[in-house]
C-alpha positions in Angstrom: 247.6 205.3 230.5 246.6 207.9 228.1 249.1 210.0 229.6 246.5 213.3 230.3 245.5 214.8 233.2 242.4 214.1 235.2 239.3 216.2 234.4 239.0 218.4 237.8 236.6 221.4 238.2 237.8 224.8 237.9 240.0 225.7 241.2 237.3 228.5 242.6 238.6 231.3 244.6 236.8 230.9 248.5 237.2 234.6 249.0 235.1 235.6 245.8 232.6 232.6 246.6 232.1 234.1 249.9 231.4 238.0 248.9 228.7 236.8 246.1 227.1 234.9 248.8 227.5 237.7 250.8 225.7 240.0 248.2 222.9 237.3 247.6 222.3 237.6 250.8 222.4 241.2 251.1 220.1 241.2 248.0 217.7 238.8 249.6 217.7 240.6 252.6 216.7 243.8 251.0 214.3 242.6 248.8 212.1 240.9 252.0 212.3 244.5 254.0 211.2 246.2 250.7 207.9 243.8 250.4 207.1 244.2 254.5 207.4 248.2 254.3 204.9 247.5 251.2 203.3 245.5 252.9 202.8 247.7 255.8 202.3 250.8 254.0 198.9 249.3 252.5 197.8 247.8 255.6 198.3 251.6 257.0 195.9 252.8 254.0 193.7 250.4 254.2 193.5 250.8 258.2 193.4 254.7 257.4 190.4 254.0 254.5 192.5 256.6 251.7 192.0 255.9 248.6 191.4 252.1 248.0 188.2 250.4 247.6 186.2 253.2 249.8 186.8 255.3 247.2 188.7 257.7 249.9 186.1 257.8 252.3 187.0 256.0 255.6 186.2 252.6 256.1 184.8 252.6 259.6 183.5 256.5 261.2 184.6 256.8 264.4 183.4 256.7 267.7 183.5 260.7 268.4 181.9 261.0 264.9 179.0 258.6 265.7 178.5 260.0 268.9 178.4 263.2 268.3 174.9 264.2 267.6 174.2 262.7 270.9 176.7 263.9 273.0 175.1 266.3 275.6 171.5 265.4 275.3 
């Protein structure tokens, strides 16, 4: 009977809870298709053999290139 009132959390808006989840969620979103275009853009180098490891030469040669000493013969 102390006469106060009862400790209760702040009263929170449900409208401004719901837009900062919105933007988390935006955020998230973005960051994820940031890292997979990344992601793909060095599989697409790597796959391509610039730069990297090979030192810019391609990875692999291709079939024509392999080939072509004995094509005709």
């Amino acid at each position: 009977m102390c006469g106060g009132k009862p400790d209760l959390p702040p009263a929170t808006d449900p409208k401004v809870e719901r837009e900062q989840a919105d933007a988390d969620a935006a955020s998230a979103a973005n960051a994820k298709t940031a890292e997979l275009r990344r992601q793909r853009q060095r599989q697409s180098l790597l796959a391509a053999g610039s730069g990297g490891a090979t030192g810019g030469a391609p990875a692999t040669t291709s079939v024509m290139a392999y080939g072509k000493d004995k094509l005709g013969s």
